[in-house]
N, C-alpha and C positions, 0 to 999 in steps of 0.2 A: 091385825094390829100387833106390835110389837108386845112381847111378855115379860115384866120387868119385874124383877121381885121387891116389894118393897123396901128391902135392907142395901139393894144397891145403890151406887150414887153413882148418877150422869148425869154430866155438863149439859144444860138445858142449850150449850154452843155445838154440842155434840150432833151429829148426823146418822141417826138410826132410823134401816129401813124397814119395810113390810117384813114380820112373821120373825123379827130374832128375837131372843131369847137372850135374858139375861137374867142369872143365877143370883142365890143369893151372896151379899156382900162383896159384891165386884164392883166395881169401878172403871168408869169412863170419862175419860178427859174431855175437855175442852178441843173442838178441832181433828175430832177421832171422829171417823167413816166408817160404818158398819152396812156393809149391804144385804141384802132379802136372803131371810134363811140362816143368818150365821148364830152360834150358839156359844155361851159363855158361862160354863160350868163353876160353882163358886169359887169366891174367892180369886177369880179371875182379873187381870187389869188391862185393859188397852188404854195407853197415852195418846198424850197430846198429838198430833199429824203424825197418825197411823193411817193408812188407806186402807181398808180392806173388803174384797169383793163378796162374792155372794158364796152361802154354804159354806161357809170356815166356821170348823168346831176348835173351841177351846178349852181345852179342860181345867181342870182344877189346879188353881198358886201360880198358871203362866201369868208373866209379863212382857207385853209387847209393842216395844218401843220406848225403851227405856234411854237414858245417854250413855252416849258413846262412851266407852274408857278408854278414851283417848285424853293423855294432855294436852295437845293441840287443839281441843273442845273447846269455845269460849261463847258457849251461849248460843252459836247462830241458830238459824231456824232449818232444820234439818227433819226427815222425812224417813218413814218407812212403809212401804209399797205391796199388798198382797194381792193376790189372784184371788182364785178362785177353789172350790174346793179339795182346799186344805186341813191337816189332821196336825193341830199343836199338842202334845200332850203334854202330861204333869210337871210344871215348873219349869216348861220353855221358856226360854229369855232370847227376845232378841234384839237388838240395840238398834236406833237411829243411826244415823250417817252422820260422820264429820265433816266439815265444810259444805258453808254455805250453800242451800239449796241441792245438795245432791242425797240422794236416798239408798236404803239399803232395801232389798226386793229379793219377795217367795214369788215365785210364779203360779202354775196352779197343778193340783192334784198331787201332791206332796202330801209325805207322811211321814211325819217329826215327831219321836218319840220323848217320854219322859226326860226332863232335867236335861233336855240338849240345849247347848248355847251357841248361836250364832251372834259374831261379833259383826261392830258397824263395816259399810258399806261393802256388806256381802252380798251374793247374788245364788241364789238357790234358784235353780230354772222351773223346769216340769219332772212329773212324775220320778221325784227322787225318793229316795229311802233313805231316812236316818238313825239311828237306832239309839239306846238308850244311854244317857252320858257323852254321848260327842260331845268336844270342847273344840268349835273353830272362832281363830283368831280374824282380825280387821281383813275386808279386801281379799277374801275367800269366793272362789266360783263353783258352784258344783254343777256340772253339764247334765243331761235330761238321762231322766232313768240309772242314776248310778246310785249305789247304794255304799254308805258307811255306815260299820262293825260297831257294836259297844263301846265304851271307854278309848276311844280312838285321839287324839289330837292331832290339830287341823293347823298349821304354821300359818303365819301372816301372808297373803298374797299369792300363796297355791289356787292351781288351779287343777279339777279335778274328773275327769275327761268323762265321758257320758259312756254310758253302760257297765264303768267298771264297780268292780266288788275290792271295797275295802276292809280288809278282816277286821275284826273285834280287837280292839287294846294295842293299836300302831299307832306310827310317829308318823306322821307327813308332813316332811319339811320339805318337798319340792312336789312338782308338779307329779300326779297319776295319767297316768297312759291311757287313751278313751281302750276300751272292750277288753280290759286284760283284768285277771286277781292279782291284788297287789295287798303285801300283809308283813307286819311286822316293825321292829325300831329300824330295822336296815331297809326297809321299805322294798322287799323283795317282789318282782312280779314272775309270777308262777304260771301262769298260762294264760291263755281269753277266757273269759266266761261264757263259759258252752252254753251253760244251761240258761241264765239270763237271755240271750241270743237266739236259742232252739224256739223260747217263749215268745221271743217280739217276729217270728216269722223270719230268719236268716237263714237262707237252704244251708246245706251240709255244704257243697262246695266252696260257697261265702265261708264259712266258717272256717273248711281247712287252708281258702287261703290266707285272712289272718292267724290261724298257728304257724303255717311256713313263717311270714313276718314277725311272728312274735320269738319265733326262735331266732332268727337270723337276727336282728334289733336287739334281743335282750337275753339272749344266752349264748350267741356266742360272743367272742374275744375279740372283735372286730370293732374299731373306731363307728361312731354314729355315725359319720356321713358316709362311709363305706359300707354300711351294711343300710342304708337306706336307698341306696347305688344298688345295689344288689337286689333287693326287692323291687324295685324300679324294673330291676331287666327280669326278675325270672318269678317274681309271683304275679299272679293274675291282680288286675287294677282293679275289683271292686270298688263300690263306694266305701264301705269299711275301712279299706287298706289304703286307699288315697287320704279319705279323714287322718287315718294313725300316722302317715307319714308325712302329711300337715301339721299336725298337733307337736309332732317331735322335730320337724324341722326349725317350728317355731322354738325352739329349747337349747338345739342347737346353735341359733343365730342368736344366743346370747339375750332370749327374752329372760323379765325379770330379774335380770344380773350376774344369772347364775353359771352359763355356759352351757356346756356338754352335758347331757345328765340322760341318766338311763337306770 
């Protein structure tokens, strides 16, 4: 049976399942789903049409699924969608979606540190890392296993490619390159992430053939579609190196509005 402290208040509309735990002084909405296992450290909130699966900890003064701040908010009935075990910590915020019926979504086995804020109809996949103070804006992706630095901010509609490392205390106003370090207000990428990479099982050859492409793509002096012409004929086509020169192609062809960008 569920463990409910008596100083909490839940929505008798609310959807609590087998074995969670609710702390004291927290609060559950009307419409909120909580599934087998999840934990709700006090002073915790989950709102109204939040989904959330099984084993998600939540620690102390999050709020999750809040409204959007968006102006373009007018009340609809909007959504925010979790996996499965997930780690929210201290004073996570994350906001519903804007427009009607659509949601904002963690995937599962994320780990979301202190005071991070994701904005509405974001998309966190799998096994991400995010560390303390991230601030991302509306319409943000983060791809599986990539990890964001401290104090970092997250621009509207970035998208942020899976396995990379983004330093502590950067600007990301455009899209991050899947498998590269990428750090700073000029959003500088400095190489792959070896060590990320050496960990999910990428032999050494995979690996030195994304740094051939990371050097040819993004240090040297070469236009984007020339130096992904170039990788095409002489780096070896892993799946890594195909993903990266997908991901950048798409950047190239003028996704999100941006154009050429590297």
């Amino acid at each position: 049976m569920e463990k409910i402290h008596p100083t909490a208040i839940v929505s008798s509309h609310a959807h609590i399942a087998e074995d969670v735990v609710i702390g004291p002084y927290c609060v559950v909405e009307a419409k909120a789903v909580l599934g087998r296992g999840c934990v709700l450290q006090p002073h915790s909130t989950v709102k109204g049409n939040v989904i959330m699966g099984e084993r998600n900890k939540v620690c102390q003064g999050a709020v999750l699924g809040g409204d959007p701040q968006d102006k373009k908010y007018q009340d609809e009935e909007t959504y925010l969608e979790i996996g499965d075990d997930n780690f929210f910590g201290e004073y996570v915020t994350i906001h519903r979606a804007t427009g009607a019926g659509n949601k904002t979504v963690v995937g599962n086995r994320n780990y979301i540190m202190g005071f991070v804020h994701m904005g509405h109809n974001g998309h966190i996949t799998n096994d991400v890392t995010i560390t303390n103070n991230v601030a991302m804006a509306g319409h943000v992706t983060v791809e599986e296993k990539a990890t964001i630095g401290g104090m970092t901010g997250v621009h509207q509609f970035v998208r942020i490619g899976k396995m990379a490392m983004v330093g502590g205390m950067s600007r990301i106003a455009r899209d991050v390159p899947p498998f590269m370090i990428v750090e700073g207000a000029e959003q500088t990428v400095y190489d792959i992430n070896a060590i990320g990479l050496r960990r999910i099982g990428i032999k050494p050859d995979e690996r030195m053939a994304l740094h051939k492409a990371c050097k040819l793509i993004f240090k040297s002096k070469l236009a984007l579609s020339n130096a992904i012409e170039i990788v095409r004929r002489e780096v070896p086509q892993t799946t890594e190196v195909d993903y990266l020169i997908a991901f950048m192609e798409r950047l190239y062809q003028g996704k999100n509005g941006r154009g050429d960008q590297r």
